[in-house]
N, C-alpha and C positions, 0 to 999 in steps of 0.2 A: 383904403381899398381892402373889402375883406377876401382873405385867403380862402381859392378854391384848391381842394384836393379831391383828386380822383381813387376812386377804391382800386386798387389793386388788383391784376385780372387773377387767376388761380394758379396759371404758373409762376407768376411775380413774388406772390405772398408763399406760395411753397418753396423756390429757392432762397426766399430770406428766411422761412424757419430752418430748413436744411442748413445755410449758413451759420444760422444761432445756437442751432446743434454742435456742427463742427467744431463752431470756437468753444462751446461749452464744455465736448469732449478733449478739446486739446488742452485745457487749462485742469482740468479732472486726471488725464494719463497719467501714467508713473513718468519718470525720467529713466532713461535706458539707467539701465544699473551695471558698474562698473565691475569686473569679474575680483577685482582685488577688494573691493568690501564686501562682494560675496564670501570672497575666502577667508574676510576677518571676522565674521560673520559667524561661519561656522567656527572657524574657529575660538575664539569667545562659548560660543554657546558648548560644543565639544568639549572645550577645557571644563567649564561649568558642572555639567552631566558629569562626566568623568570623574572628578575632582568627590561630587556627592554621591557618586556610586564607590571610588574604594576608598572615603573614609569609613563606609561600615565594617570596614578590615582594617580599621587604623593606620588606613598610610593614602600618602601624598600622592597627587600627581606626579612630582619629580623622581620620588621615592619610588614609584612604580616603574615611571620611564628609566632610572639609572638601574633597578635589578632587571628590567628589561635586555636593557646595554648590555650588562655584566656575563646574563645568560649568552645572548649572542655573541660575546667579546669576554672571553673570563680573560684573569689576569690582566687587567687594566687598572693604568696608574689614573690618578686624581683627574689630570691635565686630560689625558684622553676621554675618561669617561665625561668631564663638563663640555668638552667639546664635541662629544656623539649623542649628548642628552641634552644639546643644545640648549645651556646655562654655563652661567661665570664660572671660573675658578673658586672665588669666595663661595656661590651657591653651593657648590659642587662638594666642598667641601665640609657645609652643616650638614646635606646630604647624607653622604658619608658616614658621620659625627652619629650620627640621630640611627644608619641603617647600623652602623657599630655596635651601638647601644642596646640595640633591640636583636642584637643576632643576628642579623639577615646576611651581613658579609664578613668578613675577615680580609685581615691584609698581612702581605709579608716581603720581608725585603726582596729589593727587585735584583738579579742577578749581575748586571753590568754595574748598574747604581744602588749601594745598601739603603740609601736613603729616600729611597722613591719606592712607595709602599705598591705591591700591586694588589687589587683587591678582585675577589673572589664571591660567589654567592655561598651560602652555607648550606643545608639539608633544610632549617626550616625557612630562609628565605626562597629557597626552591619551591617550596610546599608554598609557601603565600602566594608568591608568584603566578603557580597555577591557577588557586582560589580566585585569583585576580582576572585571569586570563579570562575567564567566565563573564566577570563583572563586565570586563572592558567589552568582549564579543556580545554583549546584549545592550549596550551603551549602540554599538557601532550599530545593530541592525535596528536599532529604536533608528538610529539615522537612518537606513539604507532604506526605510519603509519596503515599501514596493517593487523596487529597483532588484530586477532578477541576476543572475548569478552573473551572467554573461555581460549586462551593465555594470556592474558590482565591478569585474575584472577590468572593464574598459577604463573606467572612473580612476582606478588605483592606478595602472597604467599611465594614464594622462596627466597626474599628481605627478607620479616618481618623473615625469618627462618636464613637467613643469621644475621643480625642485631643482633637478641637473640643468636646465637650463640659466634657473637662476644665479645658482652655484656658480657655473663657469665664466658666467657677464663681469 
């Protein structure tokens, strides 16, 4: 017996394309994006930039972030500074080894403990430091595009609130 089929009136055949659309676009969407691979994300990519913006000063990411520390925290022993430049003790310590070398700090016995060195920025680590500060501030607004001063503030805000929250869980 052969098969009759009827054409389709116009709103029949219009909600099955509408339909076919639908599933097309749903299979096409992103997937909601989680806020914590965003932050790894940038993160990654910030380290990256970073990292090839002040080797042309010859120094490290870490090396940047621990005379960062030091300015804001002079006098600080090994133990402290790997634990506010968020790296090991071992890290912490070729750190150290490599900024020694190059001048950038100085260390001298700690007053309660002779044996626990406190380390200090130098005059020419100071001077880099600055050089740096440049580097890093046109790193950050390559990030911040568009994003006006007043977003700028909000963002960094919301960071240090995320951070402490982490911290205290």
């Amino acid at each position: 017996m052969p098969t009759i089929t009827r054409k389709p009136s116009g709103s029949e055949s219009t909600a099955r394309a509408t339909a076919r659309r639908n599933l097309r676009d749903r299979r096409h969407a992103a997937a909601p994006v989680r806020l914590s691979y965003l932050a790894g994300q940038l993160d990654k990519i910030l380290t990256r930039q970073l990292s090839e913006a002040l080797a042309s000063h010859g120094l490290t990411l870490p090396q940047y972030t621990a005379l960062s520390v030091l300015r804001a925290r002079a006098r600080s022993s090994n133990a402290q500074l790997a634990q506010r430049s968020l790296i090991t003790p071992q890290a912490a310590s070729a750190v150290v080894k490599s900024m020694e070398a190059n001048g950038w700090v100085t260390r001298v016995a700690g007053p309660l403990n002779r044996r626990v060195g406190l380390l200090s920025l130098t005059k020419a680590g100071e001077t880099l430091l600055a050089q740096c500060d440049g580097t890093a501030d046109r790193v950050e607004q390559s990030m911040l595009g568009e994003i006006d001063e007043h977003d700028s503030q909000m963002l960094k805000n919301l960071l240090l609130t995320c951070v402490r929250n982490l911290r205290a869980a």
